[in-house]
C-alpha positions in Angstrom: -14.2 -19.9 -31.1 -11.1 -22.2 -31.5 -8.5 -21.0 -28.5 -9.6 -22.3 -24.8 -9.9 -18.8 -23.6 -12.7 -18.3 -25.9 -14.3 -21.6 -25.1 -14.6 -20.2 -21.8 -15.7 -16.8 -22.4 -18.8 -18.4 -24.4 -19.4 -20.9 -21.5 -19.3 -18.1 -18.9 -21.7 -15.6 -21.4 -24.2 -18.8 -22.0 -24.6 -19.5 -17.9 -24.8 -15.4 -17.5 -27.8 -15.5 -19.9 -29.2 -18.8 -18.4 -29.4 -17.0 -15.1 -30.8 -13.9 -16.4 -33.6 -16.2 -17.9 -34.3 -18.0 -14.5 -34.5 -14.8 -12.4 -31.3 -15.4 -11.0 -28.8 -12.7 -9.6 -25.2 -13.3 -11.6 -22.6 -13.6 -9.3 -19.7 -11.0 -9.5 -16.7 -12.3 -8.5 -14.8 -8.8 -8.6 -17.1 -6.8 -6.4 -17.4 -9.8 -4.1 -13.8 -9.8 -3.3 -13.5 -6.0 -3.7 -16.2 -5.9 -0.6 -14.8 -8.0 1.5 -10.8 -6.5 1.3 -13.0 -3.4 2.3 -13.8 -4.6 5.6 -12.2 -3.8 8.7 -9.6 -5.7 9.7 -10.6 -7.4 13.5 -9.4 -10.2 15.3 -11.3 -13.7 14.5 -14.7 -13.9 16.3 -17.6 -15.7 14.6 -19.6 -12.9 15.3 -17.4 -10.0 13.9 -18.1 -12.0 10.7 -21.4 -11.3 10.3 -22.0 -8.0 8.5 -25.5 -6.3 8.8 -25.3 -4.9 5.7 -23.7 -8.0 3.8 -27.1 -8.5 2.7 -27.6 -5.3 0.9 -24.3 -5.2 -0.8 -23.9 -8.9 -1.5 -25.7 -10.1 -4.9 -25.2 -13.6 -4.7 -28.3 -16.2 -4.0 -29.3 -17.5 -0.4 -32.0 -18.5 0.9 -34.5 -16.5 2.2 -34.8 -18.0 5.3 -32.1 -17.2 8.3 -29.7 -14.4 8.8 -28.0 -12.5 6.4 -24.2 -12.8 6.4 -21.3 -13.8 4.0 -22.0 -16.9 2.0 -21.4 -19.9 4.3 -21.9 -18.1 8.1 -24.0 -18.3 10.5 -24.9 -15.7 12.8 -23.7 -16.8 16.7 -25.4 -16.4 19.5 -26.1 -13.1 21.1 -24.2 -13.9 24.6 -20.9 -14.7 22.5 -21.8 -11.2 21.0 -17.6 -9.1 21.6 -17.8 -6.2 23.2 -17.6 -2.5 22.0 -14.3 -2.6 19.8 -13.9 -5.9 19.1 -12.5 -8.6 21.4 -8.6 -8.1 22.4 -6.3 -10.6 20.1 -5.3 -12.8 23.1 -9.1 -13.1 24.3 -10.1 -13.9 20.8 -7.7 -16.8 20.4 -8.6 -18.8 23.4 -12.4 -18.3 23.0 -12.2 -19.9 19.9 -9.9 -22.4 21.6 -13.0 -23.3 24.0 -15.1 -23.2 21.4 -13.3 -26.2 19.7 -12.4 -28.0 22.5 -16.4 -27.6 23.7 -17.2 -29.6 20.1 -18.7 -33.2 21.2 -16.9 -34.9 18.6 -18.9 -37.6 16.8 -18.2 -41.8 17.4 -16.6 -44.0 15.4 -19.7 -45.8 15.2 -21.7 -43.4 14.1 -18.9 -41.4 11.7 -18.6 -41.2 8.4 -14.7 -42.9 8.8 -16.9 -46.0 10.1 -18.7 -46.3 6.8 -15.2 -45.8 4.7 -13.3 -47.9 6.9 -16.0 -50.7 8.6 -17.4 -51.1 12.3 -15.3 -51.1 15.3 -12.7 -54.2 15.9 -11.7 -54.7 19.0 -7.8 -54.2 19.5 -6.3 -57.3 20.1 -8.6 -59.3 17.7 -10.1 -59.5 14.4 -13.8 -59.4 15.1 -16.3 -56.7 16.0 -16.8 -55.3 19.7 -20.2 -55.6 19.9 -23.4 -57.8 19.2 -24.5 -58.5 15.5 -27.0 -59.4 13.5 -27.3 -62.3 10.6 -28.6 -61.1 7.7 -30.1 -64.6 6.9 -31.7 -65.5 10.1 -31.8 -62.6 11.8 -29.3 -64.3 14.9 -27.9 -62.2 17.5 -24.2 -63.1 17.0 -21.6 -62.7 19.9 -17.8 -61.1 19.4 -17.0 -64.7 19.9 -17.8 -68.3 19.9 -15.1 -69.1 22.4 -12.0 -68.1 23.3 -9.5 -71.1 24.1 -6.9 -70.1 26.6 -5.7 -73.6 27.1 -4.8 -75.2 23.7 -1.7 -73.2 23.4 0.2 -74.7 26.5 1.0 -78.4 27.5 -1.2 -78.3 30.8 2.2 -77.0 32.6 2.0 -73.5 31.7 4.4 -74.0 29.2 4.4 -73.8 25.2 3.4 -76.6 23.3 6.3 -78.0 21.4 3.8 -78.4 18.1 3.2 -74.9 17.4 6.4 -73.7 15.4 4.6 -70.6 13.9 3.3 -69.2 17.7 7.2 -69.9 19.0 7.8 -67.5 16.0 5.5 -64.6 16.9 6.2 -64.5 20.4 9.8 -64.5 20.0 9.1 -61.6 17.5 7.1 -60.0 20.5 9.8 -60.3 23.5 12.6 -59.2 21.0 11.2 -56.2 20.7 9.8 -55.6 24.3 13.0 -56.2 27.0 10.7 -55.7 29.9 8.7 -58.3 30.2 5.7 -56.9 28.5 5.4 -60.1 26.0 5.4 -62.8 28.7 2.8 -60.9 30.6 0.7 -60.3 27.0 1.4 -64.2 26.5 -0.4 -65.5 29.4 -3.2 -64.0 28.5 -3.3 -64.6 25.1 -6.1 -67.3 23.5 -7.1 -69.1 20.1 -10.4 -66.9 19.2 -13.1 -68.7 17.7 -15.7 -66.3 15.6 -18.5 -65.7 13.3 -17.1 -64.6 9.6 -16.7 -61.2 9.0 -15.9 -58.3 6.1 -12.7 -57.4 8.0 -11.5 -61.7 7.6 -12.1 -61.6 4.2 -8.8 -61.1 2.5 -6.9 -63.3 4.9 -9.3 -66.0 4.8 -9.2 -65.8 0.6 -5.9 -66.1 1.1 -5.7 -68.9 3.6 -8.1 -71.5 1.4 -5.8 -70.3 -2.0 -2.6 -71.3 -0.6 -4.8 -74.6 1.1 -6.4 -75.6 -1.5 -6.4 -73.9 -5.5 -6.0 -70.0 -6.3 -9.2 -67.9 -6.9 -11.3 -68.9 -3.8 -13.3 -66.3 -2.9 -15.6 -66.8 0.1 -17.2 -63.4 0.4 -20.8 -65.1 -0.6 -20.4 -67.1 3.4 -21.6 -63.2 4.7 -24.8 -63.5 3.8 -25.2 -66.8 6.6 -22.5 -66.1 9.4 -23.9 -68.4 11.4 -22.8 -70.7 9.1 -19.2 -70.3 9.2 -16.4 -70.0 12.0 -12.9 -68.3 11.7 -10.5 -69.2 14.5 -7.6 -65.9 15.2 -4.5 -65.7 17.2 -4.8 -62.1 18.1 -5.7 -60.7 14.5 -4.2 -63.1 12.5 -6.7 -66.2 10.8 -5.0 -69.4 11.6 -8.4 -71.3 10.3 -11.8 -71.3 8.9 -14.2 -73.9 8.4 -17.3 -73.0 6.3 -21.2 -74.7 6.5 -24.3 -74.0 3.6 -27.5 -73.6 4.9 -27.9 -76.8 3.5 -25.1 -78.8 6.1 -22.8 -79.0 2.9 -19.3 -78.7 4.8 -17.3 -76.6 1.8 -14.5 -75.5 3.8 -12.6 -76.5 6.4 -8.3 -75.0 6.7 -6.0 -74.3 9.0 -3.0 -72.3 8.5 0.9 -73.8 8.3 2.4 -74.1 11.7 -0.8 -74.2 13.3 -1.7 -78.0 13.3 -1.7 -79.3 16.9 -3.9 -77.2 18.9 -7.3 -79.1 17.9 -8.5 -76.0 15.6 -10.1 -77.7 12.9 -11.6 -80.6 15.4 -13.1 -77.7 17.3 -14.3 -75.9 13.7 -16.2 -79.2 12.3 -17.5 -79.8 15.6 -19.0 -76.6 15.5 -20.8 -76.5 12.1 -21.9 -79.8 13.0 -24.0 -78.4 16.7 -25.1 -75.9 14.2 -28.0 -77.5 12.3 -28.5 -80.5 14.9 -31.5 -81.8 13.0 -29.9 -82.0 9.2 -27.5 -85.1 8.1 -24.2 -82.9 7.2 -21.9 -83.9 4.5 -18.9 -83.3 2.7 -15.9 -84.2 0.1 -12.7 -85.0 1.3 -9.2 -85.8 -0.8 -8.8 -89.5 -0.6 -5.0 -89.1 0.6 -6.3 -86.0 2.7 -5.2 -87.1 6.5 -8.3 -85.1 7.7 -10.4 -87.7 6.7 -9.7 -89.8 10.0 -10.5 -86.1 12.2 -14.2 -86.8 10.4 -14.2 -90.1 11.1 -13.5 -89.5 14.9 -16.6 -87.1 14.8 -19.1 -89.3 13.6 -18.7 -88.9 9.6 -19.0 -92.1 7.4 -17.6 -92.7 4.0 -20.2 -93.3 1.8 -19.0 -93.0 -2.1 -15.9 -92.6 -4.0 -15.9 -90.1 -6.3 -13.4 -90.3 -8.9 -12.1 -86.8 -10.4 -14.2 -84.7 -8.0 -11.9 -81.5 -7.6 -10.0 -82.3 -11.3 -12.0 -79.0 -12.6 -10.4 -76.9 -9.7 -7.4 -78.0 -9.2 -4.4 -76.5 -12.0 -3.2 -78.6 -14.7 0.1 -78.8 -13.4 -1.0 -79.7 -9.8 0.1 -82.8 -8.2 -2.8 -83.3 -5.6 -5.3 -86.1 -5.8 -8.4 -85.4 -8.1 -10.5 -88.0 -6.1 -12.7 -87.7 -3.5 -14.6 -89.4 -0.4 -18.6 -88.1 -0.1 -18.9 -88.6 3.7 -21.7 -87.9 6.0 -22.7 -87.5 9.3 -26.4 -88.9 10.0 -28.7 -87.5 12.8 -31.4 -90.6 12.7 
């Protein structure tokens, strides 16, 4: 019993006997093959693979129920039943053409690939076509928020000047499409505001590392959507800003190039209309310019906290430890 082939030989005896024990019919694989190279040779037709007398000559285990047949067929119907003969090659191959192309094929939605791959986005944005529900308050939550087709233009119908990295992607765009197709695509074109989804999650981990420290990881903000707001230029995140169900404000970013087109005043103003009874607060840097943007929306500086984000921040890093607690009072 030391060479593989006799490893095998003992395996196949020891499942042989097992089978015998259990009632069970051992398949042969020899006579199996040796009956079907026996058959008649006939063009495909899912009926000519159904043998009457499979079941008498075939000793492997079905089930009782249904009809007899090769291992894995299924009888057709009786009106797709060839005629005497067999069907002619040329018939044969464009039956089972109709028979494919008959085949209701099954939605994304409802596919297997949708449960690999996620839900449905919609083409030109990062966010889900349809209606969803939160988890944690059981919200119906729209595609988007908003959709701002005016903050990327200086009331002229021209480009704003302040938008270096959207003068990059467009002239990206019309290099590659001569024929006008970009400026048409650019005129419709918007800043999408939306709820936080599975698809956003890598770019937004990686928008708050390069913002703030490495290692953020903001998956945990899918369990309250509602909570959060991610702002796309097509299906790129240019900014997130992130509430706790308890008004903590944890996260608010907005991509390099991007500064300008009131994304993160829109963002904050958002979290803040979205527990309108709570006092909301938040930590700021104290040399943190965004501190005046939260002053401007109704947030007061309260305490100084002195070494607040030293335990995040790397040892080598040259951005200030200290921190503002600031909040924004309902009563």
């Amino acid at each position: 019993m030391g060479s593989a082939a006799a490893r095998r030989l003992h395996r196949r005896l020891e499942l042989r006997r097992l089978r015998r024990t259990l009632g069970l019919r051992v398949f042969d694989i020899d006579s199996a093959v040796a009956h079907y190279m026996a058959r008649p040779q006939r063009p495909w037709w899912p009926a000519n693979d159904v043998d009457e007398n499979a079941a008498a000559d075939d000793d492997t285990d079905r089930p009782t129920q249904g009809p007899a047949g090769p291992p894995g067929m299924l009888a057709s119907p009786a009106a797709n039943s060839p005629p005497a003969g067999g069907w002619p090659l040329a018939a044969a191959v464009a039956a089972a053409q109709d028979l494919e192309e008959s085949t209701a094929a099954t939605p994304y939605a409802h596919s297997f690939a949708s449960r690999l791959m996620g839900r449905a986005v919609l083409r030109d944005s990062l966010t889900a076509s349809a209606v969803r529900v939160s988890p944690f308050h059981g919200r119906r939550l729209r595609p988007f928020i908003w959709r701002d087709f005016q903050s990327m233009d200086d009331g002229g119908g021209s480009l704003r000047v302040g938008l270096p990295m959207l003068h990059v992607l467009r002239a990206i765009r019309a290099r590659r499409s001569s024929d006008g197709a970009a400026a048409a695509a650019a005129d419709r074109e918007s800043i999408d505001y939306v709820h936080f989804q599975e698809c956003q999650v890598p770019q937004t981990n990686a928008l708050l590392s390069r913002t703030f420290w490495p290692g953020i990881d903001v998956s945990e903000a899918l369990q309250y959507p509602e909570f959060s707001v991610v702002a796309l230029y097509r299906r790129r995140v240019v900014g997130c800003a992130f509430l706790t169900p308890d008004a903590y404000v944890t996260y608010v970013a907005v991509a390099a190039g991007w500064e300008g087109a009131g994304i993160a005043k829109y963002m904050v103003y958002h979290l803040t209309r979205t527990l309108p009874t709570k006092d909301v607060t938040l930590h700021v840097s104290a040399t943190n310019p965004a501190m005046l943007l939260y002053q401007q929306l109704g947030f007061k500086p309260e305490t100084y906290v002195t070494g607040f984000y030293r335990d995040y921040l790397p040892k080598d890093s040259r951005a200030c430890p200290h921190a503002f607690f600031m909040r924004l009072r309902r009563w």
